[in-house]
DRENGU-436056 format. One record per residue (C-alpha): x, y, z; residue number from 0; residue in three letters. Coordinates in steps of 0.05 Angstrom, whole numbers. Layout:
REM residues N
       u       v       w  seq  type
       X       Y       Z  NUM   ALA
...
REM end
This chain:
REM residues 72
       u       v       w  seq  type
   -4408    1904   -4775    0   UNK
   -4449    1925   -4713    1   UNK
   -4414    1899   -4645    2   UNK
   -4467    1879   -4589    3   UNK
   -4437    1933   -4547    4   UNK
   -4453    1991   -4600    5   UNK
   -4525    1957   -4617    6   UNK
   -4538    1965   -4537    7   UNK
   -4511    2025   -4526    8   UNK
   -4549    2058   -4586    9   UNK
   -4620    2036   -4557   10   UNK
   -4658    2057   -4486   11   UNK
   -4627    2018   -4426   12   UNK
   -4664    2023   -4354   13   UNK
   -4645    1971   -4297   14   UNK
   -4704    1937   -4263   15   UNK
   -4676    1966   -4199   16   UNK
   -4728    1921   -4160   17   UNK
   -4693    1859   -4195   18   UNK
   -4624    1888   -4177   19   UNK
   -4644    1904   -4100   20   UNK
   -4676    1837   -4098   21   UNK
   -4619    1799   -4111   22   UNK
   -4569    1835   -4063   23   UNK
   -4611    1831   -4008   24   UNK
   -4616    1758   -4026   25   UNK
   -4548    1757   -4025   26   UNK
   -4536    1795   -3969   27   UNK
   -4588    1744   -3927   28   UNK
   -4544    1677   -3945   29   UNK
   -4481    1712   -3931   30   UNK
   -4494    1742   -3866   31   UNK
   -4534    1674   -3845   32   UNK
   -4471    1629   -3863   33   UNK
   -4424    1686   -3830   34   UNK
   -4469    1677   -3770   35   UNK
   -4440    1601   -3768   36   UNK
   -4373    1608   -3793   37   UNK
   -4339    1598   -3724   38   UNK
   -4399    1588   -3679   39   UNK
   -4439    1520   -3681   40   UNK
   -4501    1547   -3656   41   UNK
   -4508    1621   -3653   42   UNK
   -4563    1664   -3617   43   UNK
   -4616    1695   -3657   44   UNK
   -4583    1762   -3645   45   UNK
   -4519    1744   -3671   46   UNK
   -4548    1723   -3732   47   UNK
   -4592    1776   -3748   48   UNK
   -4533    1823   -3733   49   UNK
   -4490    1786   -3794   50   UNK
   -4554    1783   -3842   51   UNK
   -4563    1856   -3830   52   UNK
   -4494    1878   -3836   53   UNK
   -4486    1832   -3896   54   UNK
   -4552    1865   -3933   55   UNK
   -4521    1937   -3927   56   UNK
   -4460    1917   -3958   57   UNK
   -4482    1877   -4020   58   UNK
   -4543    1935   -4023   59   UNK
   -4475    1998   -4027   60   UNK
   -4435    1938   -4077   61   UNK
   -4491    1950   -4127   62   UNK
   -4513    2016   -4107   63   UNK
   -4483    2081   -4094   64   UNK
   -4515    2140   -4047   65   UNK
   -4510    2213   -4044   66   UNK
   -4486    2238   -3985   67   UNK
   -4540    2270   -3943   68   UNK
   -4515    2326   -3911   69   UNK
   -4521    2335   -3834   70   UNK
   -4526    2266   -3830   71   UNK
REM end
């Protein structure tokens, strides 16, 4: 009996990294956004775009990983 894991594994796999970059930054936007409110009623524009962008570059390195550049 084939298992779904052994039928996948035998053919080509290739993640639609576009898909998978689109949905963490996604992500990333509605977390940072509701971060941004958590313990301020009305925050300033900077302080939100601080949490959205912080919030991107972690869910973008939770389904990514990066070589280290060196000198950098």
């Amino acid at each position: 009996m084939i298992t779904l894991c052994s039928k996948i594994s035998e053919t080509m796999m290739k993640p639609r990294t576009s898909v998978i970059l689109e949905m963490a930054i996604e992500e990333g936007v509605r977390r940072g956004y509701s971060r941004a409110h958590k313990h301020v009623e009305n925050p300033t524009e900077g302080a939100i775009i601080e949490h959205i962008e912080e919030a991107v570059l972690f869910q973008i390195y939770e389904y990514f990983s990066f070589d280290e550049e060196e000198g950098g």
